[in-house]
Steps between C-alpha positions, in 0.01 A plus 500: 500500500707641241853426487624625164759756659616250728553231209691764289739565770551093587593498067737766584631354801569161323627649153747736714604206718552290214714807284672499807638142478530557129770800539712314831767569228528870552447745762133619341183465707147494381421796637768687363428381104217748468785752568755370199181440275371929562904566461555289216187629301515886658911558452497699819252575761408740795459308854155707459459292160537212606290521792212635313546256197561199720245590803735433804593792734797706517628348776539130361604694163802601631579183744523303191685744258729502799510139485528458104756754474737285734466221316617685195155497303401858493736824525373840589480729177500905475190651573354886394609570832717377830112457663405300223610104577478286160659184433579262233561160377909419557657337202558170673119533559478487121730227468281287728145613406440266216597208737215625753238535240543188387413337821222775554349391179574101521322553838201684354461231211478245800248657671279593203552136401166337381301822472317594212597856327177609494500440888807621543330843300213553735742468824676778399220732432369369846817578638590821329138633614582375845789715554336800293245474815668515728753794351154664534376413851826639619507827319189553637626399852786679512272832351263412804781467765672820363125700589425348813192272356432159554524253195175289423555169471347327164368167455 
């Protein structure tokens, strides 16, 4: 029995716990840094955007704007139009972000502690063509669903 997607997820589990304790001093969640990280890197971004970019459904997209906007880290920005929703990094989420990247990456360094580069080089490709597998399994899913035919499962 293979268990690599279920190990991947415990490393997530564990590293967001831990980033968790790490930022008790402000009001920021694991979950939510993905959000500031897109924000900080994009300048402003659709709820669209980030759903697509960050692979979590509309829904839950706007839950935690919601919830990141109340706590003063993002404010919502001008779009092309009143339909279009984007949103944007609030200067006192500037203020703070070097402060959260430091314990993202003094967390990282910990957990990549006593692992060789080169090893660190070929989990990364591993992962990376993980994910670009699965991007593809559900294009082809969803393309399936939309035409009423069943996907084939591959081993």
């Amino acid at each position: 029995m293979l268990l690599y997607a279920h190990k991947i997820n415990q490393l997530a589990r564990l590293f967001m716990k831990r980033f968790n304790e790490e930022l008790a001093f402000s009001s920021l969640y694991s979950s939510q840094w993905a959000f500031i990280m897109r924000l900080y890197e994009q300048g402003t971004s659709t709820h669209k955007e980030l759903s697509e970019h960050l692979s979590i459904e509309p829904p839950t997209v706007t839950r935690t704007l919601v919830r990141l906007e109340e706590a003063g880290w993002v404010i919502k920005a001008e779009g092309v139009d009143r339909r279009e929703r984007k949103v944007r990094l609030s200067p006192a989420a500037y203020e703070q972000f070097l402060a959260w990247q430091q314990v993202s990456d003094s967390l990282e360094m910990k957990a990549l502690a006593n692992i060789h580069e080169a090893d660190l080089e070929v989990f990364t490709a591993v992962l990376q063509q993980m994910m670009d597998n699965l991007k593809k399994t559900s294009t082809i899913h969803s393309k399936n669903v939309r035409m009423g035919k069943k996907s084939e499962i591959r081993e």
